[in-house]
N, C-alpha and C positions, 0 to 999 in steps of 0.2 A: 220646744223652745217657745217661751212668753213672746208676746208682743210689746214694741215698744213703747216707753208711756209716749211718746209724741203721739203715734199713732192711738192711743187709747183714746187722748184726748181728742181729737179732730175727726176719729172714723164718726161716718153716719150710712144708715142703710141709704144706698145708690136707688131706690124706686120713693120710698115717704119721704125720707130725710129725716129720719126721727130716727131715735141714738138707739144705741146696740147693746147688749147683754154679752160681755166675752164672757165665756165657760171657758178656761184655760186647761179643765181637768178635761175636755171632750173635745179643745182645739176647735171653737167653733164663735164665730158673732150670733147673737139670736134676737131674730125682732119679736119681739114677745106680741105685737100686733096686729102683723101680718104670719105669722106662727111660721116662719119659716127661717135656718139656718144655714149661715155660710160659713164652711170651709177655712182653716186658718193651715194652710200645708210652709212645717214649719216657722221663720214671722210673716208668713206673708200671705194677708188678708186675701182670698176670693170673691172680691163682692160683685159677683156677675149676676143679673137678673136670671140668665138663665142657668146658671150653676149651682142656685137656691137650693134645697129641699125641703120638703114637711115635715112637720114633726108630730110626732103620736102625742097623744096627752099625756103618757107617762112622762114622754121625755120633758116635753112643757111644764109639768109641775116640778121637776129636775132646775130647768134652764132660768127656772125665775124664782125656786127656793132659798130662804134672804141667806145670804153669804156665800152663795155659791158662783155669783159672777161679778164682775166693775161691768157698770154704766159708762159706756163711750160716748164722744161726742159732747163733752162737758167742756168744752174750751168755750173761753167767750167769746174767741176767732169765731167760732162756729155758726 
């Protein structure tokens, strides 16, 4: 199940505050910065600092190869 665009547009990672990468094909937000990934079980976002994981660099050249994810956190609320 997608995320909803409300949510697409307003998430930001909960530790930088800088916008997210959703992977919708691997159910996951990715901060391509702090190279770590949260959890989308179902629509609902896991963004717990400590529920994070790392990512290998396979998967990192995956999670930010162009059209493979939307950019969160684009609202101008934000």
């Amino acid at each position: 199940m997608s995320l909803d665009t409300f949510l697409i547009d307003v998430l930001r990672d909960p530790v930088d505050g800088g916008v997210l990468n959703y992977v919708e094909s691997a159910a996951i937000l990715y901060n391509p910065r702090r190279r770590v990934a949260y959890e989308v079980k179902g629509a609902i976002p896991v963004l717990l600092p400590d529920e994070a994981r790392e990512v290998s660099d396979s998967e990192h050249n995956s999670f930010v190869a162009p059209g493979s994810f939307i950019v969160t956190g684009t609202s101008n609320n934000s």
